[in-house]
KOLTORSE-319864 format. One record per residue (C-alpha): x negated, z, y negated. Coordinates in nm, 3 decimals, always signed. Example, Ala and Ser with C-alpha at 12.3 -4.5 7.8 and 13.67 -1.06 7.14 Angstrom:
residues 2
- u / w / v
- -1.230 / +0.780 / +0.450 $
- -1.367 / +0.714 / +0.106 $
END
This chain:
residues 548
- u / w / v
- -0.699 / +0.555 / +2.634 $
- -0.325 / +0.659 / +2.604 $
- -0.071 / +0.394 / +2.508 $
- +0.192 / +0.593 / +2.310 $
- +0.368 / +0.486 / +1.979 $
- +0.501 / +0.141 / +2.007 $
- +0.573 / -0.029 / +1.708 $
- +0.932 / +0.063 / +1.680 $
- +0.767 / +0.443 / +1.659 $
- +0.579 / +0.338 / +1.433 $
- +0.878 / +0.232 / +1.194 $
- +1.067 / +0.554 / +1.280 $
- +0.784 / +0.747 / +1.188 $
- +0.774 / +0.523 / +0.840 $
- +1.152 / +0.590 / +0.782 $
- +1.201 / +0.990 / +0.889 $
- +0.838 / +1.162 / +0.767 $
- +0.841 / +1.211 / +0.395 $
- +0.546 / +1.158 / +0.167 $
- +0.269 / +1.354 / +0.200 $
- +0.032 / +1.285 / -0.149 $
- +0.298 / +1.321 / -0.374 $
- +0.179 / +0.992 / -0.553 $
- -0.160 / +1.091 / -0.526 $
- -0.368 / +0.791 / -0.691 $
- -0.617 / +0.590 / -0.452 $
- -0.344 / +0.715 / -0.187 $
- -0.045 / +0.645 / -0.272 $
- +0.133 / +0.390 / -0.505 $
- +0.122 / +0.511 / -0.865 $
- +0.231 / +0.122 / -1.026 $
- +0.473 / -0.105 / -0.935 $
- +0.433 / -0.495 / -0.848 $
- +0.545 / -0.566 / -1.218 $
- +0.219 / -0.325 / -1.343 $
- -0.013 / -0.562 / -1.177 $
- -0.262 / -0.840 / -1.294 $
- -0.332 / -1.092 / -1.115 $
- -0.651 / -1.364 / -1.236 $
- -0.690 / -1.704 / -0.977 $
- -1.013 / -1.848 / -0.906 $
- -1.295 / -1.625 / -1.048 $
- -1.574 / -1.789 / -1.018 $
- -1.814 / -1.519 / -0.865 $
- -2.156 / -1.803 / -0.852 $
- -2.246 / -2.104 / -0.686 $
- -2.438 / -2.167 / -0.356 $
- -2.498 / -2.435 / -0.110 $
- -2.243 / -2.579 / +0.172 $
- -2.234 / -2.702 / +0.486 $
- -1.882 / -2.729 / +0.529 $
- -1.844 / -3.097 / +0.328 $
- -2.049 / -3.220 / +0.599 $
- -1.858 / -3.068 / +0.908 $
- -1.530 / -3.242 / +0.745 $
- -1.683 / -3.545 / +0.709 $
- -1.659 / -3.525 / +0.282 $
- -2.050 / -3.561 / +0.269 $
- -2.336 / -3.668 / +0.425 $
- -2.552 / -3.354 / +0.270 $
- -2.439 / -3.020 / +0.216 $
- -2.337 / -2.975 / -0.132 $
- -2.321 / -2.657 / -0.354 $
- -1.978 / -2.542 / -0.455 $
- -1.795 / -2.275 / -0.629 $
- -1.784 / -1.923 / -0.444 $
- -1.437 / -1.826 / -0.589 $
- -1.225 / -1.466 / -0.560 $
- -0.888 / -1.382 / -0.682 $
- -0.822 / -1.046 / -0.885 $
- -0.621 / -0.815 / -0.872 $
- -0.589 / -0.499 / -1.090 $
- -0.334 / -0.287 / -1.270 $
- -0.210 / -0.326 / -1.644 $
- -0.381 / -0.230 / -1.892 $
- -0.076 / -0.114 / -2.060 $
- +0.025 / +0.125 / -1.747 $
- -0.341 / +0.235 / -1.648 $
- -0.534 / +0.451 / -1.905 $
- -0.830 / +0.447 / -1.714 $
- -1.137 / +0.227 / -1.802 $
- -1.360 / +0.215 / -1.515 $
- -1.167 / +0.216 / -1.189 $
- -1.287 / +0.188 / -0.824 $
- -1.317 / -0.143 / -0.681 $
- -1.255 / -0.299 / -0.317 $
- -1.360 / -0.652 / -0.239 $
- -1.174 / -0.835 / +0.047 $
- -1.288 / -1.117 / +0.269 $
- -1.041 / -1.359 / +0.415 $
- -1.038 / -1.423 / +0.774 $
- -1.010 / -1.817 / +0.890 $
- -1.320 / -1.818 / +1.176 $
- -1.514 / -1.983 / +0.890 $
- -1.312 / -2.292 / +0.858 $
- -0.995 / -2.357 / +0.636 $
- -0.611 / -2.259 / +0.743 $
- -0.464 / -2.590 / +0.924 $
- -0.878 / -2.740 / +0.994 $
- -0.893 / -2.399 / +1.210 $
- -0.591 / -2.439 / +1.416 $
- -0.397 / -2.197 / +1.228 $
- -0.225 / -2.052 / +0.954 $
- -0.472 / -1.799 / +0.815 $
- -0.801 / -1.839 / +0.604 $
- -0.697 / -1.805 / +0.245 $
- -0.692 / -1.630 / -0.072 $
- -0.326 / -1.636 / -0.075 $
- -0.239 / -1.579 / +0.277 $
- +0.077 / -1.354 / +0.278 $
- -0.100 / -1.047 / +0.476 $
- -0.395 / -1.081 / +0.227 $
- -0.182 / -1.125 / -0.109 $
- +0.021 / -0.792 / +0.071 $
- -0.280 / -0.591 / +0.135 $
- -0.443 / -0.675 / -0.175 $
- -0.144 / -0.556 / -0.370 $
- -0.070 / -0.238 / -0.217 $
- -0.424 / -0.125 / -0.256 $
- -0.402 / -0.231 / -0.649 $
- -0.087 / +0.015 / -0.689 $
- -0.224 / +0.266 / -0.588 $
- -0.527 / +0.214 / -0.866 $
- -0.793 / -0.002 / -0.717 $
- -0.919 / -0.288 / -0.871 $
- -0.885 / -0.578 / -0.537 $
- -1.121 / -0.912 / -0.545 $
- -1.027 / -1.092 / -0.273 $
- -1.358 / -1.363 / -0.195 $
- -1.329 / -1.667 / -0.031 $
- -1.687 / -1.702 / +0.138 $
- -1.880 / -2.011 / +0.303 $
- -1.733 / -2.194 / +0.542 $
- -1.831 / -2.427 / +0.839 $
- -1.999 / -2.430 / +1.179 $
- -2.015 / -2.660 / +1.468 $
- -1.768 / -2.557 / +1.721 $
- -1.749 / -2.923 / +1.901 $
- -2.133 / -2.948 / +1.976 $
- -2.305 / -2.776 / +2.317 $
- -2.265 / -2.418 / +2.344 $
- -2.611 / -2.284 / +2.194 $
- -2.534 / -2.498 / +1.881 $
- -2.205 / -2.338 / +1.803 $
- -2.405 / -1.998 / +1.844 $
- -2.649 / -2.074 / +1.637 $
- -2.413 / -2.268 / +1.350 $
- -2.157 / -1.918 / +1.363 $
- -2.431 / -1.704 / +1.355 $
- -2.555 / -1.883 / +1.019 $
- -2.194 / -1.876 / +0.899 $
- -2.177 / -1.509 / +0.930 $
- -2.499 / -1.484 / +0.748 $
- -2.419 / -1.665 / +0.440 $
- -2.066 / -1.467 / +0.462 $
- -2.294 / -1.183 / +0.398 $
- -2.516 / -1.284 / +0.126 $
- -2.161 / -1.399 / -0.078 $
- -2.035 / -1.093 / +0.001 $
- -2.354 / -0.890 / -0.122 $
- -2.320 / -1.182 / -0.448 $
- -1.974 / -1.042 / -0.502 $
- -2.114 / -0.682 / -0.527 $
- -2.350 / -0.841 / -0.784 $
- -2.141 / -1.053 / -0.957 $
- -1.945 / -0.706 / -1.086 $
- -2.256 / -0.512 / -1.217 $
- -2.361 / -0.840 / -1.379 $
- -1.962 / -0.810 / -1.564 $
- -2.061 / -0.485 / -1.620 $
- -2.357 / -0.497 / -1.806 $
- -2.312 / -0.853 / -1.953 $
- -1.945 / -0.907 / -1.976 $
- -1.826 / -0.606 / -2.086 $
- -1.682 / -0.488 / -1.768 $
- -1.410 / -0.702 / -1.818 $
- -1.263 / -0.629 / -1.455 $
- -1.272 / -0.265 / -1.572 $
- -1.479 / -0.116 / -1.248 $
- -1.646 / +0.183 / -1.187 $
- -1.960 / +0.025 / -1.026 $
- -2.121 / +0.321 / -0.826 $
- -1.743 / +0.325 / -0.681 $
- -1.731 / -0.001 / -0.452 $
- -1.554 / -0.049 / -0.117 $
- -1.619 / -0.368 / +0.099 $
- -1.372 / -0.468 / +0.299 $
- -1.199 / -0.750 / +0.502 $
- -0.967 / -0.889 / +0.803 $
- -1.051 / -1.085 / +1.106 $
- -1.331 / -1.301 / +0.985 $
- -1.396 / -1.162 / +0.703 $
- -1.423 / -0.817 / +0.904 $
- -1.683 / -0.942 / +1.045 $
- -1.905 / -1.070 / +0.758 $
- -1.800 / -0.676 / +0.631 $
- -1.941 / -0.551 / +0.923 $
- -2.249 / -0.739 / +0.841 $
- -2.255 / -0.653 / +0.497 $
- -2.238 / -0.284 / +0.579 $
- -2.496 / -0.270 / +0.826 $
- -2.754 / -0.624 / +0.857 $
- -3.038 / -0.511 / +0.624 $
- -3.320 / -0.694 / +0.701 $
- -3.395 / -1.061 / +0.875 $
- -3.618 / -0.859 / +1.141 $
- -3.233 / -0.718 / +1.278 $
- -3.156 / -1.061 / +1.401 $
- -3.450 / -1.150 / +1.563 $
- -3.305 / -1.057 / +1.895 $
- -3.313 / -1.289 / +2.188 $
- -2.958 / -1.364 / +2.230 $
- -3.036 / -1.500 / +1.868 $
- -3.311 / -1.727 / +1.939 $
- -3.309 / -2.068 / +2.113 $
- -3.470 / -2.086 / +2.405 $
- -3.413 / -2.500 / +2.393 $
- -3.654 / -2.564 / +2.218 $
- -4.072 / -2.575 / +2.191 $
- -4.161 / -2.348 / +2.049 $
- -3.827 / -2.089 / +2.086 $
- -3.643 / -2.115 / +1.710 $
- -3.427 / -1.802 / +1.574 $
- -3.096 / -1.903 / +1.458 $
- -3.141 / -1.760 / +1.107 $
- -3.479 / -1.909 / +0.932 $
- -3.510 / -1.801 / +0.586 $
- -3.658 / -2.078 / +0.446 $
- -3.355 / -2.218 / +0.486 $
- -3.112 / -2.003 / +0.457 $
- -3.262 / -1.738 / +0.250 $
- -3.285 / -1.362 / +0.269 $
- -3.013 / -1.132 / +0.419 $
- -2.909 / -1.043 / +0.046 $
- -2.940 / -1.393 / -0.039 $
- -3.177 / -1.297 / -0.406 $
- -3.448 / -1.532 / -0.264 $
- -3.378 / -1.934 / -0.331 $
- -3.381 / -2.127 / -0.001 $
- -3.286 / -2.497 / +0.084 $
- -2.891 / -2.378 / +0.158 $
- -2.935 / -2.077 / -0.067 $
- -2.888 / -2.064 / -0.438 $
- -2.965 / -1.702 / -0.607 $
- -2.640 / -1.541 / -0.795 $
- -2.690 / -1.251 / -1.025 $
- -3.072 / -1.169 / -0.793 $
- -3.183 / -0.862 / -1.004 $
- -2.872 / -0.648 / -0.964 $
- -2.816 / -0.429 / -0.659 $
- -2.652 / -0.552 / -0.381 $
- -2.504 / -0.179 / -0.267 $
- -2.216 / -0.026 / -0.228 $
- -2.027 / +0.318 / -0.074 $
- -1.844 / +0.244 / +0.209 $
- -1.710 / -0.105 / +0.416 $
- -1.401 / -0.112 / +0.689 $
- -1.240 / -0.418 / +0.844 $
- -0.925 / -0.510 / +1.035 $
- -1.040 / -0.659 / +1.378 $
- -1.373 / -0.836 / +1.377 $
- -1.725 / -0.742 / +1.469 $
- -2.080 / -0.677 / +1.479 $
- -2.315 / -0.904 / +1.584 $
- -2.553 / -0.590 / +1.763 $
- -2.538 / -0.236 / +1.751 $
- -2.922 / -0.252 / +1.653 $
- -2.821 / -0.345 / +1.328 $
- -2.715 / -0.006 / +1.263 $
- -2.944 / +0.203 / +1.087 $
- -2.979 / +0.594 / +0.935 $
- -2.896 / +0.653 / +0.600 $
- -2.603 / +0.313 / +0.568 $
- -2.264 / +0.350 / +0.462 $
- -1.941 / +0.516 / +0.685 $
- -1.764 / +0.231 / +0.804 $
- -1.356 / +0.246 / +0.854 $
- -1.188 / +0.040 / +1.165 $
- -0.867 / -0.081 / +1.226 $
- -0.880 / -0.304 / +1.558 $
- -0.623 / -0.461 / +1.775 $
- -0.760 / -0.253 / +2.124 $
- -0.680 / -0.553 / +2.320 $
- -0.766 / -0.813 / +2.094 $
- -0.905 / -1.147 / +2.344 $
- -1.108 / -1.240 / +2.056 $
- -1.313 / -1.007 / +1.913 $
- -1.441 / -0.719 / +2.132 $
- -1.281 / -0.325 / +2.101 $
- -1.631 / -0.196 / +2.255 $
- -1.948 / -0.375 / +2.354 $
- -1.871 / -0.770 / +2.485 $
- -1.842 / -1.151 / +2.417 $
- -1.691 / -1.314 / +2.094 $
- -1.510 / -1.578 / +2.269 $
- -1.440 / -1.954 / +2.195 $
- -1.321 / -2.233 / +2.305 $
- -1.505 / -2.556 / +2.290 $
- -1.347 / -2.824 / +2.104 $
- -1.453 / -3.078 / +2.299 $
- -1.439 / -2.958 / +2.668 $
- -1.170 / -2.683 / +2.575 $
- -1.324 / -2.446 / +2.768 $
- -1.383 / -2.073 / +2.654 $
- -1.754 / -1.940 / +2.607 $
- -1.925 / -1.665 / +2.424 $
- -2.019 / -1.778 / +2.076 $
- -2.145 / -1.452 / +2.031 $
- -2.290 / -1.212 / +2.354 $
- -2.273 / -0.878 / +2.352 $
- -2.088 / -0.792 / +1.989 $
- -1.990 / -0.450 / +1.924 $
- -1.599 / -0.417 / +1.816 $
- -1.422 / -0.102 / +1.608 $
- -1.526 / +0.133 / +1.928 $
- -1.872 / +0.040 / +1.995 $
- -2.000 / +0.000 / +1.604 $
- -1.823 / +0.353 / +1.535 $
- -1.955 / +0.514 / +1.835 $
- -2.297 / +0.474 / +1.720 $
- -2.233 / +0.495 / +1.357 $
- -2.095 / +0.826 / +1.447 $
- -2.388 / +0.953 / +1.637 $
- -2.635 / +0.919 / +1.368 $
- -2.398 / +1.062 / +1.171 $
- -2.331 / +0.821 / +0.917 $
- -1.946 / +0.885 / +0.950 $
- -2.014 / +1.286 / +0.875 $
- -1.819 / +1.192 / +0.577 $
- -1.550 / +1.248 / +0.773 $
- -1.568 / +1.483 / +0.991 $
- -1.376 / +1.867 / +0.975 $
- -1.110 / +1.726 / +0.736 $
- -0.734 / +1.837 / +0.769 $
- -0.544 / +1.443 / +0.729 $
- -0.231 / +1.512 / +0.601 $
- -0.140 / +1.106 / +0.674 $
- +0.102 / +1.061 / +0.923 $
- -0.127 / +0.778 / +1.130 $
- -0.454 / +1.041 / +1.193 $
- -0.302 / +1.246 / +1.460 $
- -0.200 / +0.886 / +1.613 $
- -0.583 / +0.772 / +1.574 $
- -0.678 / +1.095 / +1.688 $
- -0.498 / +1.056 / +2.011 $
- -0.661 / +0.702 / +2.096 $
- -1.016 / +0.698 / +1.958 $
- -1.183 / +0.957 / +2.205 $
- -1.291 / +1.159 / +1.868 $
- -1.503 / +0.837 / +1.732 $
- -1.446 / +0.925 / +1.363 $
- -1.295 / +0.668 / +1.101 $
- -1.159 / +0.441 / +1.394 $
- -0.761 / +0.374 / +1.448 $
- -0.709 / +0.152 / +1.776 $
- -0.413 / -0.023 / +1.769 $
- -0.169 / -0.080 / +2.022 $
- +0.035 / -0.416 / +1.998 $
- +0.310 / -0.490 / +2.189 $
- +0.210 / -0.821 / +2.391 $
- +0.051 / -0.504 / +2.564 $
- +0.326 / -0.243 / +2.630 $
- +0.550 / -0.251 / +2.968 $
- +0.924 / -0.316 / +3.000 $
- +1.078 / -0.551 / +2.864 $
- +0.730 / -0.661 / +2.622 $
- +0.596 / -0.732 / +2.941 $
- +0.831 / -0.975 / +3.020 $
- +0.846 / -1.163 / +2.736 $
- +0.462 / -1.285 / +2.765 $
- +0.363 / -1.604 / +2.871 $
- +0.702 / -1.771 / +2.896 $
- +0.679 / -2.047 / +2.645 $
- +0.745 / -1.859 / +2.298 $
- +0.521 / -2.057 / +2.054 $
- +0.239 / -1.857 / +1.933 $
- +0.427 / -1.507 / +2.079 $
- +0.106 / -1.348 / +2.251 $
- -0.108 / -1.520 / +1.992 $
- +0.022 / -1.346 / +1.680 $
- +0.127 / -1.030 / +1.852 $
- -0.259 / -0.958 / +2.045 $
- -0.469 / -1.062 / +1.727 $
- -0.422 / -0.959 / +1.355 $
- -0.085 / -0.856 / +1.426 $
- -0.047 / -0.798 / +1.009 $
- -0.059 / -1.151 / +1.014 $
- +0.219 / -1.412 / +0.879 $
- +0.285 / -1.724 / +0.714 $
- +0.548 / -1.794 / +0.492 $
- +0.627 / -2.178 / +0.492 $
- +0.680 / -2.485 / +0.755 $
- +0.409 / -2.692 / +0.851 $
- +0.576 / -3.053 / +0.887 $
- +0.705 / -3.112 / +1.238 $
- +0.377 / -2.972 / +1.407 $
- +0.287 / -2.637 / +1.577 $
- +0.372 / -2.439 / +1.338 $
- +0.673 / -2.568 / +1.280 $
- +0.925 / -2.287 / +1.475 $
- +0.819 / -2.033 / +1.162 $
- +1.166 / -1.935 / +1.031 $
- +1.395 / -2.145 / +1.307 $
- +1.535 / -2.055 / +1.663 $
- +1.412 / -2.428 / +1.792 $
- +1.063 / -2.495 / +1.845 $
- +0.857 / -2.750 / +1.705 $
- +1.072 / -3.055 / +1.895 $
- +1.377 / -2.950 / +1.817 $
- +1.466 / -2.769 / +2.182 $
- +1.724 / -2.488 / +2.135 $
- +1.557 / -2.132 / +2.239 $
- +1.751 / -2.011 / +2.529 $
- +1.779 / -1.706 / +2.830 $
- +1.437 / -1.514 / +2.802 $
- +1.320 / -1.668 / +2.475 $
- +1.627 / -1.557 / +2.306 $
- +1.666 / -1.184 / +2.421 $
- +1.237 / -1.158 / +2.369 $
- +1.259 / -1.327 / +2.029 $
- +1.574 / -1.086 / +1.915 $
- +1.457 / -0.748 / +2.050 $
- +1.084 / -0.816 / +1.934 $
- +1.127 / -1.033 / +1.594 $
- +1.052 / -1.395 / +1.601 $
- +0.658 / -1.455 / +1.611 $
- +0.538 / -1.428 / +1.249 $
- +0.783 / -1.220 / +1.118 $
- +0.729 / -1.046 / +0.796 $
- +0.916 / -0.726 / +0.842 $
- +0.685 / -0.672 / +1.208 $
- +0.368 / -0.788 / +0.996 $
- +0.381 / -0.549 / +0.686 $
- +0.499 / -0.251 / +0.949 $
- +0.116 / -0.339 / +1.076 $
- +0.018 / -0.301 / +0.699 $
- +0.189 / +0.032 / +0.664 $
- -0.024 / +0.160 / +0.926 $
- -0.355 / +0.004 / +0.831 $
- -0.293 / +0.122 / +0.439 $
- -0.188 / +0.426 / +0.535 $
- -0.518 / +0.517 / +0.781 $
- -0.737 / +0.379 / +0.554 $
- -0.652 / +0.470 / +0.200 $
- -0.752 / +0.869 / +0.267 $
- -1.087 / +0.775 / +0.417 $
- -1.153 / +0.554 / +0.172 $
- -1.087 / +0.825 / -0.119 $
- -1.283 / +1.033 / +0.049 $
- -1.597 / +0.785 / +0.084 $
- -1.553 / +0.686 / -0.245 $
- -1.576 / +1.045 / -0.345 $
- -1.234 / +0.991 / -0.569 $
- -1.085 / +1.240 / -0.806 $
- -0.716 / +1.127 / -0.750 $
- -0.591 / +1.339 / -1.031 $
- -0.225 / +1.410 / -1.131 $
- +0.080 / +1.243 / -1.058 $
- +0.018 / +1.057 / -1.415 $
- -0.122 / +0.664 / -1.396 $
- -0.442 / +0.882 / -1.565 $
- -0.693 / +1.104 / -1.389 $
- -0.824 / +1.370 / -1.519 $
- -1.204 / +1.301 / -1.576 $
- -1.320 / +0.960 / -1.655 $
- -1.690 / +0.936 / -1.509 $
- -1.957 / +0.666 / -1.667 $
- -2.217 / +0.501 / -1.530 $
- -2.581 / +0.647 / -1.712 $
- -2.842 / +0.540 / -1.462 $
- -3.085 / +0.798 / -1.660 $
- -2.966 / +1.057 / -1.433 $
- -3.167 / +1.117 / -1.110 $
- -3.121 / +1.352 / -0.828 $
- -3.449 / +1.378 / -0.604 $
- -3.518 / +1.459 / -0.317 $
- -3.229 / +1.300 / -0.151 $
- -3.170 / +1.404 / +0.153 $
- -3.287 / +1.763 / +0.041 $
- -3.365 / +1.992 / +0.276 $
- -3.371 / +2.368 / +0.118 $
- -3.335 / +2.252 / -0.315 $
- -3.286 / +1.923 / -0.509 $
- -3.310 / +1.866 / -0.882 $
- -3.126 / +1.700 / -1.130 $
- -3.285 / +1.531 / -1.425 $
- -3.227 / +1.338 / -1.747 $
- -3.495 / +1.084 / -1.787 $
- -3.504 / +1.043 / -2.177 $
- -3.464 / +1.277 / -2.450 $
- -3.098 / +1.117 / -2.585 $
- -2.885 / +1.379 / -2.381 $
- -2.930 / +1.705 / -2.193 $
- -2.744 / +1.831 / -1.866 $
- -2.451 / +2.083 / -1.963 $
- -2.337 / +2.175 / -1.615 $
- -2.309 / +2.083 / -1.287 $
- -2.098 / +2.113 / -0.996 $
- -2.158 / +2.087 / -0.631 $
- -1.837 / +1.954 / -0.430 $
- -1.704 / +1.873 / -0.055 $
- -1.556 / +1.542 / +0.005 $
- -1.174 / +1.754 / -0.005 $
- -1.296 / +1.789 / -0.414 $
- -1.335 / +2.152 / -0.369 $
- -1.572 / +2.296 / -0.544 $
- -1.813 / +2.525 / -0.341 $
- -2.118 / +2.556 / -0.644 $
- -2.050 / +2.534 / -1.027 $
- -2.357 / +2.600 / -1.246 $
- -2.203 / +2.586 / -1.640 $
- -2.353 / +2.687 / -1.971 $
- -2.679 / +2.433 / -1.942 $
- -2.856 / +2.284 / -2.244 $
- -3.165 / +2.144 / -2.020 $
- -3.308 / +1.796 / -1.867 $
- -3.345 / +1.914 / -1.573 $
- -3.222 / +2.204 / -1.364 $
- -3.293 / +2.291 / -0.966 $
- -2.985 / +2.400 / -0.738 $
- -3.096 / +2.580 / -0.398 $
- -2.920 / +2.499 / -0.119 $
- -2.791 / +2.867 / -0.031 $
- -2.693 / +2.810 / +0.365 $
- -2.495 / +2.473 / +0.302 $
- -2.449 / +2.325 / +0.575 $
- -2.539 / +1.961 / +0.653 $
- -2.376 / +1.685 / +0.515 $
- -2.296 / +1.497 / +0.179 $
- -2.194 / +1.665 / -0.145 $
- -2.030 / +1.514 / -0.430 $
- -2.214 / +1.610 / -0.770 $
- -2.032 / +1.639 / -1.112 $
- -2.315 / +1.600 / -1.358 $
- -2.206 / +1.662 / -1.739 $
- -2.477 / +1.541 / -1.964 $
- -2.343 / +1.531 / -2.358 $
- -2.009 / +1.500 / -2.332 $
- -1.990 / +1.269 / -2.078 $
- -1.941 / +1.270 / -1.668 $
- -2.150 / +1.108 / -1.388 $
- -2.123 / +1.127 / -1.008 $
- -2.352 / +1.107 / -0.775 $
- -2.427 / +1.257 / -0.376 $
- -2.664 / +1.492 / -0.253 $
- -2.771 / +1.478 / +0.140 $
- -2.871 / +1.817 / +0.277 $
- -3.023 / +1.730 / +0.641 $
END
């Protein structure tokens, strides 16, 4: 792998290349911070928690509020009614910011409140979900396994609940969020990249049967996940730690990508699930690039350990995703972002990945600034390098944040002086939202393109406004030679239809229709996903068409 473009390339490349989407929507910003709502504390449902009990607040696990933050443009700026949506999962290593021995693990951390943001200016609607917390890190070394493997389960099934929560708004709140449900992105950083992962590609309780997930301990051998008491992997099913939210709406959506995290097994991967879209810190000590060990350190002995064997990182998940071709989304498209040809250059062709290089790993003088007593310095710099925090903790820690003493009051001097100047002080926001430049600007085009998005003009509009009208079905699909579209009921007919690639050219346009049902032939199209533009009355729907 070639380690070119350090970060200060990176911010030349920010300053000196001009836009390239002319303030496309869904990739570029097309609102200010002034256009955008913001509503605290949704309360997505309610479900069952250990974490009370970890803390010491209960004897029995309790159920509590499962709560998201919202963020979406002004209705007074944004003319559209239904727009796409992205829900984002804190990280935090499924414990609160301070109670996991850091800064990060909110709704409001800095990087999140950032990324949230940027996304919502450029047209998104943004939930950012606070999942459920709480394993046993301090216990022996199979019962932190098992406890973080059941943390990233329920992560899951609230993340699935979120999906849910929306069509439920939809149909029984007036889509008061304004969403375009068969438009939804799942997203999230660190952590919550991991329960992402999981949400993307766990499907079925049979997936985590695997030995490294069963404990051997005991007579007979348990699995870590039982779902009697945890409940099913979409979490629709009551169980004694699972309460159903919103169980007969679908659970599905387009497309998921994280920042960092990982997989629990490669085998969870299976044909016909969504792209996926990685951002990951190459040499990240905590979660894995390719196949290896989440590692962790015991709170009592304080000794590392793998708390989960044999993950699969941004390399290994893609790799395979790519080979059964669920990234094909993306493959034989001309980026126009500046970051692609930098991906391109790293990723060994693994399509929809961006490694990133941080600078705790680069020579010269980066290389001389590690491991000589800079609080936090290879910490924040090797993991989640988007990362910050914007206030002092007391006198602990954290306490060098915005100072040039650390926490005891010791002047920085000699090498901690010239690293901290010629690198930024650990934490600092400028360094951070350079990170988020890149991670925006990788992932914003891929997720347009996943999302199959009409970006429009240069207006806050766009220039077709699609509905939701589940009466529409397109069968077979995947298709192998024709496919047909039909109109279940007699209320509307089909007036014309047009088949698309994922750059929103159109390659088939059928017009003039007054039917329920028509047949398209496939006509030597090659392989792959289509976008369909359906016109039934005067309305629009989307939908996809698989040719294998």
């Amino acid at each position: 792998m070639r380690r070119s473009y350090t970060l200060s390339v990176f911010l030349i490349m920010l300053m000196g290349i001009p836009s390239l989407f002319a303030q496309e929507r869904y990739q570029e910003p097309v609102f200010s911070r002034a256009d955008i709502n913001v509503t605290l504390d949704v309360e997505y449902g309610q479900n069952v928690s250990i974490l009370p009990v970890i803390l010491g607040q209960s004897d029995d696990p309790i159920a509590v509020p499962l709560l998201m933050d919202i963020y979406e443009p002004n209705a007074e700026v944004d003319t559209l009614e239904n727009r796409p949506l992205i829900l984002f999962a804190v990280t935090g290593t499924f414990f609160p910011a301070y109670a996991n021995a850091g800064f990060t693990g909110e709704r409001n951390d800095s990087a999140v409140v950032e990324i949230a943001k940027r996304f919502t200016e450029m047209g998104y609607v943004v939930a950012v979900t606070q999942y459920r917390r709480g394993w046993n890190p301090t216990s022996t070394e199979i019962e932190a396994q098992r406890t973080i493997l059941q943390a990233a389960y329920r992560g899951i099934q609230d993340l699935r609940n979120a999906v849910r929560f929306f069509r439920w708004s939809v149909e029984e709140n007036e889509n008061l969020y304004g969403v375009d449900i068969d438009k939804i992105a799942v997203g999230g950083t660190g952590t919550g990249a991991y329960v992402s992962y999981g949400a993307t590609y766990l499907s079925s309780i049979e997936e985590v049967l695997l030995q490294k997930f069963i404990d051997f301990d005991v007579d007979p051998p348990a699995p870590f996940v039982d779902t009697l008491i945890l409940g099913d992997v979409n979490g629709v099913n009551p169980a004694l730690l699972n309460v159903p939210n919103y169980p007969e709406y679908s659970s599905a959506f387009n497309v998921g990508f994280g920042m960092d995290g990982a997989l629990g097994d490669t085998s969870f991967i299976s044909e016909g699930e969504p792209p996926y879209i990685a951002v990951h810190s190459a040499f990240n000590p905590g979660a894995p690039y390719d196949i290896g060990d989440v590692i962790a350190t015991n709170a009592s002995t304080g000794l590392p350990f793998a708390v989960i064997p044999t993950a699969s990182g941004g390399l290994g998940t893609l790799r395979k995703a790519n080979a059964m071709g669920l990234q094909d989304i993306f493959k034989d498209v001309e980026w126009t972002d500046p970051f692609s040809p930098i991906a391109a250059s790293r990723n060994g062709g693994v399509l929809g990945l961006m490694p990133l290089i941080t600078p705790s790993e680069q020579v010269g003088q980066d290389a001389m600034c590690l491991g000589i007593g800079v609080p936090g310095d290879t910490l924040l710099h090797y993991d989640q390098p988007w990362a910050w925090f914007d206030k002092i903790i007391g006198a602990g820690a954290w306490n060098f944040a915005f100072a040039d003493q650390i926490a005891d009051g010791t002047q920085i001097t000699g090498d901690q002086a010239v690293c901290r100047s010629s690198r930024g002080i650990p934490n600092d926001p400028v360094v951070g939202r350079a990170y988020i430049d890149t991670v925006i600007g990788f992932i914003a085009p891929r997720l347009s393109l996943a999302l199959g998005l009409d970006s429009g003009d240069t207006t806050t509009t766009s220039n077709r406004v699609y509905i939701e009208d589940t009466n529409v079905e397109v069968f077979p699909n995947p298709a192998e030679e024709r496919f047909t579209i039909a109109y279940r009921t007699n209320a509307k007919r089909i007036g014309a239809v047009q088949v698309m690639d994922f750059t929103g050219r159109v390659i088939r346009s059928i017009d003039d229709l007054n039917t329920r049902s028509v047949e398209i032939q496939r006509k030597g199209l090659a392989s792959g996903i289509y976008l369909l533009r359906i016109q039934v009355g005067e309305d629009f729907v989307s939908r996809r068409i698989q040719f294998d």
